[in-house]
N, C-alpha and C positions, 0 to 999 in steps of 0.2 A: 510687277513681277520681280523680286529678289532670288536670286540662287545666293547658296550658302554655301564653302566647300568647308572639312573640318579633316584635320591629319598635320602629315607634316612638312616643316617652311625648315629647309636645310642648305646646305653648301655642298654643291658638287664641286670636287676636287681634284681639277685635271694636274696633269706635269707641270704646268707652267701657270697655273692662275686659277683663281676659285671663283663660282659661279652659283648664287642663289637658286636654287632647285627644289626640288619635291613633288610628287605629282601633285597633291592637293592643291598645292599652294599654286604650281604651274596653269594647271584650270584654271583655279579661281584669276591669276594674272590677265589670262585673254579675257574671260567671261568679264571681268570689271574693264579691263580697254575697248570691249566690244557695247558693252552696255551704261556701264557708271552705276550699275544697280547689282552689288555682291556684297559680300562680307566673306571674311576667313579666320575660322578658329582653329589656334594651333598653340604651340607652348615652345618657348627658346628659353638658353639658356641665360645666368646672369655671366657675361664673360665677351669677348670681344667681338665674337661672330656673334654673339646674339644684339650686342649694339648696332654692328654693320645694317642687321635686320631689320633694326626701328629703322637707321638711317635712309633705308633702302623703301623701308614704307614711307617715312619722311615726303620722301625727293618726290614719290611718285603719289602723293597727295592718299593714301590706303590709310585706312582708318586702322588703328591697334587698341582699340575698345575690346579687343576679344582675344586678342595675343597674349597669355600668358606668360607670365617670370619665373624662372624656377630656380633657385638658388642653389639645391644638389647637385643638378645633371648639366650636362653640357649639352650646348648647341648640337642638331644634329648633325653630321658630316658623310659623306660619301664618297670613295675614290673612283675614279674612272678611267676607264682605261679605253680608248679608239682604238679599233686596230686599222690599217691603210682601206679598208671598204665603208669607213666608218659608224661601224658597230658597235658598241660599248657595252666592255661587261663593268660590273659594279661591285664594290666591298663596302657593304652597307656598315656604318658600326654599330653595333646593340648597346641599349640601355641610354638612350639621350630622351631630353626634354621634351620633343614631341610623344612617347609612350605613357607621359604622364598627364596626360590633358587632366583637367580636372572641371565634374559638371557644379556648375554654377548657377546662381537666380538666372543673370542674365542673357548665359548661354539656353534657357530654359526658356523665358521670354523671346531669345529671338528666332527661335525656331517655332513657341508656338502660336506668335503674334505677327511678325512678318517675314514668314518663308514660303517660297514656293515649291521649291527644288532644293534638296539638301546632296550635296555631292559627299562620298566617301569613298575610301578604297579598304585594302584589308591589308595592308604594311605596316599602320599606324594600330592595328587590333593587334600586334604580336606580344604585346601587353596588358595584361587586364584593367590596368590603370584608364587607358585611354578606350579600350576595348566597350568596358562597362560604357564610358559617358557614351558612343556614337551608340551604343544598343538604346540608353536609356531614351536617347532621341528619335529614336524609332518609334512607328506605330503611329504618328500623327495624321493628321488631316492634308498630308502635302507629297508631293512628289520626291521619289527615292533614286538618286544616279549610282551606283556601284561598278567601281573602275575594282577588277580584277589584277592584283603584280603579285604573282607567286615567286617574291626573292627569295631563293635561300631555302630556311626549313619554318621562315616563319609566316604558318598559316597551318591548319589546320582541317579535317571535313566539315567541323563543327562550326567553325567561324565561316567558311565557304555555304553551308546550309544556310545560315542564319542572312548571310548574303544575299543570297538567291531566294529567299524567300521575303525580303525585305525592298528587294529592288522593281522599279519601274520600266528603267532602262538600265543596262547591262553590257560592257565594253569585257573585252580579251582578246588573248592574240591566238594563234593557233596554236601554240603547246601549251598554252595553259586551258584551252578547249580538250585538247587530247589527257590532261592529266584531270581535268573538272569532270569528261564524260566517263573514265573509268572510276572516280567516284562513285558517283551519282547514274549514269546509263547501263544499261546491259547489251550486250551487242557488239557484234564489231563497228569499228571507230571510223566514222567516214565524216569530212567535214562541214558538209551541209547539211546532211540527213540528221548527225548527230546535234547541232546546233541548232535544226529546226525544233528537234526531241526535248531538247533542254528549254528551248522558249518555252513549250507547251506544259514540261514538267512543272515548271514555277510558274508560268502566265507572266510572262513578263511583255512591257507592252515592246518593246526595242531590243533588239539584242545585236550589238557587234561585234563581229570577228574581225580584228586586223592583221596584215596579211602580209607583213612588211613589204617589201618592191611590187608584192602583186596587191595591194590594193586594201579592198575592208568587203566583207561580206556583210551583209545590214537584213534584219529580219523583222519582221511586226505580221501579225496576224493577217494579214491583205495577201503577205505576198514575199519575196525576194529580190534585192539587188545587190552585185557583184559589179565594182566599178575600180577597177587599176589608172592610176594618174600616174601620168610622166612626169619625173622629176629631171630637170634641166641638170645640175649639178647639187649632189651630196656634200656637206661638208661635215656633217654627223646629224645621226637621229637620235641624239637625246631631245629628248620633250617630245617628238612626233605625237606620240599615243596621247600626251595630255593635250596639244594643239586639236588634235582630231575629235578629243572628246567635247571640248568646249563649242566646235561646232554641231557636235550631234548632239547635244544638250539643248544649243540654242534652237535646232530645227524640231527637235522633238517637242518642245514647250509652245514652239510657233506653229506646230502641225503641219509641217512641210510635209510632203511626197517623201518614200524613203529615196527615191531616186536624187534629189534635188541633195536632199539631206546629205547623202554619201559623197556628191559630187565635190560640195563643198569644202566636205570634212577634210577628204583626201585634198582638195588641193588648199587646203590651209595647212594640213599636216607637213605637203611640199614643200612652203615656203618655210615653214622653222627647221628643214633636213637644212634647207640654204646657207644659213646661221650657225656660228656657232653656239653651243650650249641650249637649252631651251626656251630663255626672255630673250626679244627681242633689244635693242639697243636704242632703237626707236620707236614711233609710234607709227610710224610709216606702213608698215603693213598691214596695220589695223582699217585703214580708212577704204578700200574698195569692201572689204570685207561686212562694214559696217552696212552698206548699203545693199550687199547682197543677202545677210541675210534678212533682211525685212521686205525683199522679192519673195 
């Protein structure tokens, strides 16, 4: 069982220090510390942060068979800002390295020969460059994860259809539910009825809404579950949602209960609010985790 994540491996950039980030690349991080069985397609620049980035795959033994060099564009970058509850907003910069993925034989081979799960989001589609390759990898014979981040202006109905009609399982938070349902639903906006409406509009087998401090609402055909986890102490929720998804990937693929699934998620999500930034520093956290999800 290989998961694949493809978008993009950037630099969040707080006040005082810079921190290897992206959602994609943030999943694919757990999902290969949880397992040993990933890969990540994305595109950095030729330039200093983008060497950090081998260096960074280096250390931590990640394969860059599928990392992209792009001579034009720079690395991508991200400013962050915490505020004292810590929340973070974001100044994404447009036009870096990861919008220009480019498809290849062997990005083509390794989705159609050893993939199970192909993870995507729609940040890295605000380009048609990189847009085109994750479309042209659709449609296969393998499981679709689509992590929903409406930053900014860049995304689309068009790209959000294409989405939702692509995916298996399905991650968003609540305002990007309230801006997805006035797309795509009719009706007033309530956040379960409407989330259940939208599973059943697209068939999707999974669908989560995360809920920040209240939790993740989790939906599959069976049924409903609503599970809020106490987090001991916040230090920021950057990464939360990518922590959270790498468990509801993992439980989704293992057939867990949504209940079991959720539980999880949220309390793996808790333990990276603990942290700063969204990689852990060690691997320490990984190792109860490893064992629960194969419970």
């Amino acid at each position: 069982m290989k998961i694949v994540s493809i978008g993009e491996v950037l630099f969040d950039c707080y006040q005082d220090e810079k921190v290897i980030g992206g959602a994609p690349f943030n999943f694919f991080y757990h999902i290969y510390k949880l397992t040993s069985s990933a890969e990540f397609i994305s595109r950095i620049g030729n330039d200093e942060n983008g060497k950090s980035i081998i260096n960074f795959f280096k250390k931590n033994n990640i394969s860059i068979k599928y990392l992209q060099l792009d001579e034009k564009h720079s690395t991508g970058i991200v400013n962050i800002k915490v505020d004292k509850n810590g929340i973070p907003t974001f100044d994404i910069i447009p036009n870096c390295a990861y919008d220009f993925i480019d498809l290849n034989p062997k990005i083509s081979n390794l989705i159609e020969s050893d993939t199970s799960l192909l993870y995507f989001g729609t940040l890295a589609q605000r380009n048609t460059v990189s847009r085109k390759t994750i479309q042209a990898i659709s449609g296969k014979n393998i499981k679709y994860f689509c992590d929903i981040n409406l930053r900014a202006n860049y995304y689309s109905k068009e790209i959000l259809d294409d989405c939702f009609k692509k995916a298996n399982v399905m991650k968003l938070n609540e305002d990007e539910l309230k801006i997805v349902s006035g797309l795509f639903l009719t009706g007033t906006f309530e956040l379960q009825s409407s989330a259940e409406e939208l599973r059943r509009k697209f068939e999707i087998d999974l669908l989560s809404i995360t809920l920040s401090e209240g939790g993740a609402l989790l939906i599959d055909k069976f049924g409903v579950n609503d599970y809020k986890y106490s987090i001991k102490k916040v230090i920021d929720t950057v990464g939360a949602g990518d922590a959270y998804s790498a468990i509801l990937c993992l439980g989704y693929l293992n057939k867990m209960p949504i209940e079991r699934i959720n539980f999880l998620s949220n309390k793996f999500a808790g333990s990276i609010c603990g942290i700063k930034g969204a990689i852990p520093h060690s691997d320490e956290i990984y190792v109860n985790f490893k064992e629960e999800i194969k419970n």
